[in-house]
Backbone as a printed PyTorch tensor [residue, N CA C, xyz], in Angstrom:
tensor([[[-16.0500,  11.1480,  -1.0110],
         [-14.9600,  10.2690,  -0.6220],
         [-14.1560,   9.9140,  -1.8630]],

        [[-12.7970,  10.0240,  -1.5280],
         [-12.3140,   9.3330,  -2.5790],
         [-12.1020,   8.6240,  -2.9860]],

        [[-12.3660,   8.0520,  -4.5310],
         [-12.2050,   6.6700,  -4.6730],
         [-11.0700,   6.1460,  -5.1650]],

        [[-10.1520,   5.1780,  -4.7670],
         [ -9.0100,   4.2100,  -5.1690],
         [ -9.5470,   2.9180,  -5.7240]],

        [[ -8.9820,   2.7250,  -6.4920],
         [ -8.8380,   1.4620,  -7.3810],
         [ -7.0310,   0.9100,  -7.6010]],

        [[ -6.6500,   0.0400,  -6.8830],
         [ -5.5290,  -0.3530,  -6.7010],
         [ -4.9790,  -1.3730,  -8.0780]],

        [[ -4.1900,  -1.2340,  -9.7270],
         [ -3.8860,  -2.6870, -10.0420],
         [ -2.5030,  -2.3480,  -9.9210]],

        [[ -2.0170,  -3.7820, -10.2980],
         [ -0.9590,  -4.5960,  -9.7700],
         [ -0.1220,  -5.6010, -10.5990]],

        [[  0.2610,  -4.0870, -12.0050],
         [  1.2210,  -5.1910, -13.2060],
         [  2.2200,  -5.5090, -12.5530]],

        [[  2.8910,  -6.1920, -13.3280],
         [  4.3060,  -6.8680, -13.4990],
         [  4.6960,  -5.8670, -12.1760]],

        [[  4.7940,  -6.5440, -10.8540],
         [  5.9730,  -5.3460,  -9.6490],
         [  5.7220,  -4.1510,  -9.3650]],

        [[  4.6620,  -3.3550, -10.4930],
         [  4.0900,  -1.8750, -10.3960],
         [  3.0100,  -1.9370,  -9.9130]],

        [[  2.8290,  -0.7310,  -9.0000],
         [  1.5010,  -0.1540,  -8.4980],
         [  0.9240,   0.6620,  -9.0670]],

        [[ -0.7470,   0.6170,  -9.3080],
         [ -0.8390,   1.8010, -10.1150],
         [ -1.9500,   2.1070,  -8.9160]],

        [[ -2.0640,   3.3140,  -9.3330],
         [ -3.6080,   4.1370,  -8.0920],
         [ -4.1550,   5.1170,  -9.2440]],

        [[ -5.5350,   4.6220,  -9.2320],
         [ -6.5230,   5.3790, -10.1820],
         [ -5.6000,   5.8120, -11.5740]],

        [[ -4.6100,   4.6000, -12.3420],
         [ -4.2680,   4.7030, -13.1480],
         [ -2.6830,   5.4340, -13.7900]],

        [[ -2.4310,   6.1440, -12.1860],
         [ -1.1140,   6.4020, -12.0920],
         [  0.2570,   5.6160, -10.9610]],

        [[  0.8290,   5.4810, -11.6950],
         [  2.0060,   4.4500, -11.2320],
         [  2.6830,   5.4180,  -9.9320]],

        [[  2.4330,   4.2490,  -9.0830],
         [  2.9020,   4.9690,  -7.6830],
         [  4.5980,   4.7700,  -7.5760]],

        [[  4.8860,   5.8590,  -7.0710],
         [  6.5400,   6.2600,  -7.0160],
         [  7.2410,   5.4840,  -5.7680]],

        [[  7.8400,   4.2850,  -5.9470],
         [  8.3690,   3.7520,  -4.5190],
         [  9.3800,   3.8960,  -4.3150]],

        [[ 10.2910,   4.9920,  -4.0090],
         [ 11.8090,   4.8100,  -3.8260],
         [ 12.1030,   3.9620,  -2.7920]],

        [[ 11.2220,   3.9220,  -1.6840],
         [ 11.8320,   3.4180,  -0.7440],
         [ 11.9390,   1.4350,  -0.9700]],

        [[ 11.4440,   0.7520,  -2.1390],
         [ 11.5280,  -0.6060,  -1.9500],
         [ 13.1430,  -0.5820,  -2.7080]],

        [[ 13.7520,  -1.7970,  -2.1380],
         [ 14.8530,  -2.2200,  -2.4960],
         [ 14.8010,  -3.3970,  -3.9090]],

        [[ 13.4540,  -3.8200,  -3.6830],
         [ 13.1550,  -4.6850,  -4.7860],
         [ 11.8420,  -4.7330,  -5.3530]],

        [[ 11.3550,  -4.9800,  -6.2370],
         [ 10.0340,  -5.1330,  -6.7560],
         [  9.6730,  -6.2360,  -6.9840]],

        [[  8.4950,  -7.0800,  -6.1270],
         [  8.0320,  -8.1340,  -6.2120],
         [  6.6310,  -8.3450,  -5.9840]],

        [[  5.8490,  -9.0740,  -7.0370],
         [  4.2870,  -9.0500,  -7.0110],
         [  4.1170,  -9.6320,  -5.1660]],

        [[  4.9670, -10.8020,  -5.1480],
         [  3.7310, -11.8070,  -3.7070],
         [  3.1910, -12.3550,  -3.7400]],

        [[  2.7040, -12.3060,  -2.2240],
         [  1.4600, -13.1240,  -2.5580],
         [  0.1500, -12.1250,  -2.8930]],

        [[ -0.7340, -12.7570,  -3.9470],
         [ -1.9390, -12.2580,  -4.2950],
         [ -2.9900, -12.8450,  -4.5170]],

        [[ -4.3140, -12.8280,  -3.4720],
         [ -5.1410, -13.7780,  -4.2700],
         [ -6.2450, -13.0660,  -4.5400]],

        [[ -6.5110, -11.6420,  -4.5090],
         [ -7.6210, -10.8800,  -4.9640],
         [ -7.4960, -10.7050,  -6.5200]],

        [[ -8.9410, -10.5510,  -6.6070],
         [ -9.0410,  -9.8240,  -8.0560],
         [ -8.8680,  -8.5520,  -8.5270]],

        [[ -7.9300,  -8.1580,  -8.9390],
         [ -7.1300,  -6.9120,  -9.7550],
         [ -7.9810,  -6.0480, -11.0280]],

        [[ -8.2510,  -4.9040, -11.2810],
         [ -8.1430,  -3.5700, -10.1870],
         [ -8.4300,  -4.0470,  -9.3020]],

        [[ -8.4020,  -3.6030,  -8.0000],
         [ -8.7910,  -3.9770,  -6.9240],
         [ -9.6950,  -2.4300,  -6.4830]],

        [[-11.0440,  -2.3980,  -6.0960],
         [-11.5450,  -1.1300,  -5.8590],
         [-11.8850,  -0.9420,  -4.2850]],

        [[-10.6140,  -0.1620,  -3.6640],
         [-10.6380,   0.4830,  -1.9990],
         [-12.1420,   0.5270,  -1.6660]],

        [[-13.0160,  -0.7720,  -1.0080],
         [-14.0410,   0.7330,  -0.1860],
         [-13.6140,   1.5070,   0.6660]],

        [[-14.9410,   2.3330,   1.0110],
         [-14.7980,   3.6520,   1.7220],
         [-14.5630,   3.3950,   2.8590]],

        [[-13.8230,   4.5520,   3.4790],
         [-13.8150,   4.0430,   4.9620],
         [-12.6420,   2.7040,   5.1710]],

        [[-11.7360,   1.9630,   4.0930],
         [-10.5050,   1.4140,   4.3480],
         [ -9.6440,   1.9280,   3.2950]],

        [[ -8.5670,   1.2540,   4.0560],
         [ -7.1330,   1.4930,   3.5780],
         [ -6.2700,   0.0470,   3.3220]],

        [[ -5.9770,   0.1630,   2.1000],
         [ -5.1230,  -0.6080,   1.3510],
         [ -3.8510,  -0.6450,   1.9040]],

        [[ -3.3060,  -1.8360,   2.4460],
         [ -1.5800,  -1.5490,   2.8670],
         [ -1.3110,  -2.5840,   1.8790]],

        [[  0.3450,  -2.1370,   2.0350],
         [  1.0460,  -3.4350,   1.4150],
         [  2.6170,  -3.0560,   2.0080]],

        [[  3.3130,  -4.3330,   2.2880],
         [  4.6350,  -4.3640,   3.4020],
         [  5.7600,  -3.7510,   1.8870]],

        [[  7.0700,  -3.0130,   2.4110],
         [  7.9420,  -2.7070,   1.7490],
         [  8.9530,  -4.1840,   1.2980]],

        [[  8.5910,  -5.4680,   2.0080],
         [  9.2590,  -6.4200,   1.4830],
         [  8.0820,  -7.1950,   0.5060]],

        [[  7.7860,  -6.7030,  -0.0110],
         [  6.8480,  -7.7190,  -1.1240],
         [  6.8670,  -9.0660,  -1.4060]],

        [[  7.9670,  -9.7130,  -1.4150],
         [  8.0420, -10.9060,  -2.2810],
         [  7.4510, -12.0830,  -0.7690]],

        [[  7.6840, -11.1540,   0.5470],
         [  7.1050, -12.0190,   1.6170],
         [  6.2720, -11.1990,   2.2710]],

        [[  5.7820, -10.2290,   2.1950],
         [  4.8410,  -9.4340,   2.9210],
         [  3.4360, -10.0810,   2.8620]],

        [[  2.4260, -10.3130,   3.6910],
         [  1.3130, -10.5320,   3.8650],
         [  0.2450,  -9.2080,   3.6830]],

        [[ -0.5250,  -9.0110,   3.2990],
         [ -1.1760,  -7.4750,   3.4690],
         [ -2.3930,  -7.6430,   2.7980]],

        [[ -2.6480,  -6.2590,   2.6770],
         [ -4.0540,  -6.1680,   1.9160],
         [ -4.2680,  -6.8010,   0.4090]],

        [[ -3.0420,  -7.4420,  -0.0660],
         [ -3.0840,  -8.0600,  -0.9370],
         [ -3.5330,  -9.7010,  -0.6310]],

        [[ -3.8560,  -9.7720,   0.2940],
         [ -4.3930, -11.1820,   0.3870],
         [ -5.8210, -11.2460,   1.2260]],

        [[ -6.4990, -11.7130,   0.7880],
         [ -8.1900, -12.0430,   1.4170],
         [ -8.0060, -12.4140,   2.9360]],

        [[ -6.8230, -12.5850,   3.2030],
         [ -7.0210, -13.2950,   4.6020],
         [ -6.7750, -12.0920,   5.7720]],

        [[ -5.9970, -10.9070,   4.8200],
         [ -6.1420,  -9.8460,   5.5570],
         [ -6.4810,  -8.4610,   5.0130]],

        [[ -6.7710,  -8.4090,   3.8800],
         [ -7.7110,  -7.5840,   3.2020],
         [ -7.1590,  -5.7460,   3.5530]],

        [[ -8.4200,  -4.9960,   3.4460],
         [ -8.4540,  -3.7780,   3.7560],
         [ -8.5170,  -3.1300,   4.8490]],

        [[ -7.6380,  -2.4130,   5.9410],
         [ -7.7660,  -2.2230,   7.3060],
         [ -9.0100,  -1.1000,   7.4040]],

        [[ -9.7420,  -1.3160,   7.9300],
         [-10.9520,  -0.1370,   8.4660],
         [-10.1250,   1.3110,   9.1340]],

        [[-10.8370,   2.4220,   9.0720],
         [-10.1680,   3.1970,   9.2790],
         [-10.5100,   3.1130,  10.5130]],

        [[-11.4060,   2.8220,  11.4460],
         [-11.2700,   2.9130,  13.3960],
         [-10.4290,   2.0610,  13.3840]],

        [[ -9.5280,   1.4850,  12.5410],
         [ -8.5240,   0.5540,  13.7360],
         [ -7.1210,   1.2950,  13.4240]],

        [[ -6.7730,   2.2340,  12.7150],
         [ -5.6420,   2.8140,  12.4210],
         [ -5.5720,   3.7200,  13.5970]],

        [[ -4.8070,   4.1330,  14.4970],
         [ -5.0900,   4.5040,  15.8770],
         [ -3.5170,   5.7760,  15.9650]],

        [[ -2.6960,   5.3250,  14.9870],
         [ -1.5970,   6.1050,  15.1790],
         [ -1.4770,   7.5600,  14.5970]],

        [[ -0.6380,   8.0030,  14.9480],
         [ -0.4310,   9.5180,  14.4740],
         [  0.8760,   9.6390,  13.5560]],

        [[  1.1830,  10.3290,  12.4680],
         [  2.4620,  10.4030,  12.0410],
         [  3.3440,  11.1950,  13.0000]],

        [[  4.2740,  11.6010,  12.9110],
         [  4.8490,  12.6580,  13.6590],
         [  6.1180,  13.5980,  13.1020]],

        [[  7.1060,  12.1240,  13.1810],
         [  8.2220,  12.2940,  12.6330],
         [  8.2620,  11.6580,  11.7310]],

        [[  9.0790,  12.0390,  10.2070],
         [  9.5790,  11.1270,   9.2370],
         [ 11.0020,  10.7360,   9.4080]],

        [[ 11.7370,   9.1840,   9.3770],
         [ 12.8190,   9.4760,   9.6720],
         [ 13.7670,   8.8970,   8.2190]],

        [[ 12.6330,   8.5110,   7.4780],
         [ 13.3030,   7.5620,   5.9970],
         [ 12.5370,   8.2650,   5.0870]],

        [[ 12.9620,   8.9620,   3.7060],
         [ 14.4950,   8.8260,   3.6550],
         [ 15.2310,   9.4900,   3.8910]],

        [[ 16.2550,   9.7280,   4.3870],
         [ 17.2410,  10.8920,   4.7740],
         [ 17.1300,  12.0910,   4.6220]],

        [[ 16.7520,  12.2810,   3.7850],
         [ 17.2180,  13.4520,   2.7890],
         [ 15.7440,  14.5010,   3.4130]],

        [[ 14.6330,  13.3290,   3.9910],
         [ 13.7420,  13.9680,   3.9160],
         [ 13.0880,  14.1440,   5.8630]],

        [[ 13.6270,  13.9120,   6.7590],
         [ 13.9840,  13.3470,   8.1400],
         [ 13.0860,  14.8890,   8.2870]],

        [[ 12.6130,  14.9820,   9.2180],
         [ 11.7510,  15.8060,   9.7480],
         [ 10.4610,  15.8810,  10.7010]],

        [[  9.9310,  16.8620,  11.1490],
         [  8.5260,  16.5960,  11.7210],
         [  7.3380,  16.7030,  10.2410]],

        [[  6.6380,  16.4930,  10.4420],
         [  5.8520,  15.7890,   9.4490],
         [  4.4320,  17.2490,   9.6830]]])
């Protein structure tokens, strides 16, 4: 399994030490945060975090943590953002 370790400088994401590429945020904002940073994914969840940061609730907070993977239920299909990249998936 693979392992993630999520930290969380200044507005940047890093994953296992490389800075994740967000074109799609309009702004960069820590949030709210009340975990302790690295933060290390267990197995079997998934780390979210909302594209509005500065008010997003997510896995960055204890109160809603890491989603288990039986509750992720959806399928990708289509991509429709960003433009350039609109397609079946």
């Amino acid at each position: 399994m693979l392992q993630v370790k999520v930290c969380l400088q200044p507005c940047t994401v890093y994953v296992n030490g490389v800075i994740l590429d967000e074109p799609y945020l309009s702004e960069k904002a820590f949030g709210e945060c009340d975990i302790e940073l690295p933060y290390q994914v267990p197995d079997n969840r998934v780390f979210v975090m909302g594209d509005h940061r500065s008010v997003s609730i997510d896995s960055r907070s204890s109160s809603v943590g890491c989603i288990a993977d039986e509750y992720i239920i959806g399928k990708v299909i289509l991509r429709l953002w960003p433009w350039e990249c609109i397609g079946i998936v």
